[in-house]
C-alpha positions in Angstrom: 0.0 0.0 0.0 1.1 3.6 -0.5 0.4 6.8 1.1 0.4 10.0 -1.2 0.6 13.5 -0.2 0.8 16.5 -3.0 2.3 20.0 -2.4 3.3 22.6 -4.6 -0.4 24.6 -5.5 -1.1 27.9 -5.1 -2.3 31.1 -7.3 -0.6 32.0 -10.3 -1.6 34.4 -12.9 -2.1 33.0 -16.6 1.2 32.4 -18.5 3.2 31.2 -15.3 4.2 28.2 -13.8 4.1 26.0 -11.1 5.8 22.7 -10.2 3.5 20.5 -7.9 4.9 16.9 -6.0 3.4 14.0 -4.9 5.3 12.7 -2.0 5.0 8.8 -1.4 5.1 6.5 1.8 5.0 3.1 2.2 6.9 0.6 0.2 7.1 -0.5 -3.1 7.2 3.5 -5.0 9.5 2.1 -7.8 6.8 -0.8 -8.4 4.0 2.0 -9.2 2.7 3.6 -12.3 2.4 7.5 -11.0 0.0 9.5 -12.8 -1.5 13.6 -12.0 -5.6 14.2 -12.6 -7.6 17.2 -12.1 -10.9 18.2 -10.9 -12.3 21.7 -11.7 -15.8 22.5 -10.1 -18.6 21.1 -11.8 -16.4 18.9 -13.8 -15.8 15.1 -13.8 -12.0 14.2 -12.7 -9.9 14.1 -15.5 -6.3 13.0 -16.9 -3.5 14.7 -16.8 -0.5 13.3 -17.4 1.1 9.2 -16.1 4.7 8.2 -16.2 6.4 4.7 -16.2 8.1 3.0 -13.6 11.7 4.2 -14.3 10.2 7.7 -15.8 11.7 6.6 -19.6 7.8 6.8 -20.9 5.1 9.6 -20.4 1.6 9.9 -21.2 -0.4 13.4 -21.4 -3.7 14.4 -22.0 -4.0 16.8 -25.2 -5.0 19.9 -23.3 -1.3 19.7 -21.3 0.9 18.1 -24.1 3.9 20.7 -24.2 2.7 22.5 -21.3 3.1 20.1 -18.2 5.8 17.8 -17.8 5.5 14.7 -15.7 8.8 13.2 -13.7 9.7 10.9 -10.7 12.9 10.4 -8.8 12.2 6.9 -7.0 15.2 7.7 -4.7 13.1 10.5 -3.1 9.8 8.3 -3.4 8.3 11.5 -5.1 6.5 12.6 -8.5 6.6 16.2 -9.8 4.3 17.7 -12.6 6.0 21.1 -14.0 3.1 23.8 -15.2 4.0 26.0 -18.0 2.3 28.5 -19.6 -0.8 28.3 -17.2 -4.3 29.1 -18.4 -7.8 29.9 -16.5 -8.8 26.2 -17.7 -6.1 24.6 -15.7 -7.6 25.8 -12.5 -8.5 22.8 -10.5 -8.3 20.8 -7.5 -5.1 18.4 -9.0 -4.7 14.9 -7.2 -1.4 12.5 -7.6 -2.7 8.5 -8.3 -0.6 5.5 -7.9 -1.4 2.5 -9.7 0.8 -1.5 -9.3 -0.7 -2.4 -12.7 -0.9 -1.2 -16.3 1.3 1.7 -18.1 1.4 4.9 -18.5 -0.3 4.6 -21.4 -3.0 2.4 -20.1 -3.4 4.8 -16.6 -6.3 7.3 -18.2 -8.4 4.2 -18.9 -8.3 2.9 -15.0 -11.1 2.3 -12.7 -10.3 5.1 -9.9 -10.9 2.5 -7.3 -8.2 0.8 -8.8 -5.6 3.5 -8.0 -4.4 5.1 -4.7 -4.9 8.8 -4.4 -3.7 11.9 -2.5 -6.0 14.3 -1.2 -5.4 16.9 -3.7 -3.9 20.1 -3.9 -5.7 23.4 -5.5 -4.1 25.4 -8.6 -5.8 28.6 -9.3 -5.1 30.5 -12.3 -6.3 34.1 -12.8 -6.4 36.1 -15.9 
């Protein structure tokens, strides 16, 4: 089992950036598919971006391809998501997953049950 904690949100103006982790506790952090989601108000969660278990393969939704970059550094147990070029849409409530099966590329599809979450952390972005 893993714990998951994310840090990092705050209130940003559109255009900026900001870098959000996902610490993780318990053991096994190497053995988990980490992915990001997002929940804006009114809105069903949503993908973001997922990333193998050595970090060599990514996965990101359209609206955050060459925007957001998803890493990990298993030594540190933790998973970042740099935010460039922020827009009003991103603003959301944005949650860190953990998942012991599938890929990165197979993470969007997932049952939520089926993964461990964090309990979120909010990203505002004004215009």
């Amino acid at each position: 089992q893993v714990q998951l904690v994310e840090s990092g949100g705050g209130l940003v103006q559109a255009g900026g950036s900001l870098r959000l982790s996902c610490a993780a506790s318990g053991r096994g952090f190497s053995m988990y598919i980490m992915g990001w989601f997002r929940q804006a108000p009114g809105k069903e969660r949503e993908f973001v971006a997922a990333i193998s278990l050595s970090g060599s393969s990514t996965n990101y939704a359209d609206s955050t391809k060459g925007r957001f970059t998803i890493s990990r550094d298993n030594a540190k147990n933790t998973v970042y998501l740099q935010m460039n070029s922020l827009k009003p849409e991103d603003t959301a409530v944005y949650f860190c997953a953990a998942n012991f099966f599938g890929t990165a590329q197979t993470m969007p599809g997932m049952r939520a049950n089926d993964n461990y979450w964090g309990q979120g952390t909010q990203v505002t972005v004004s215009s």
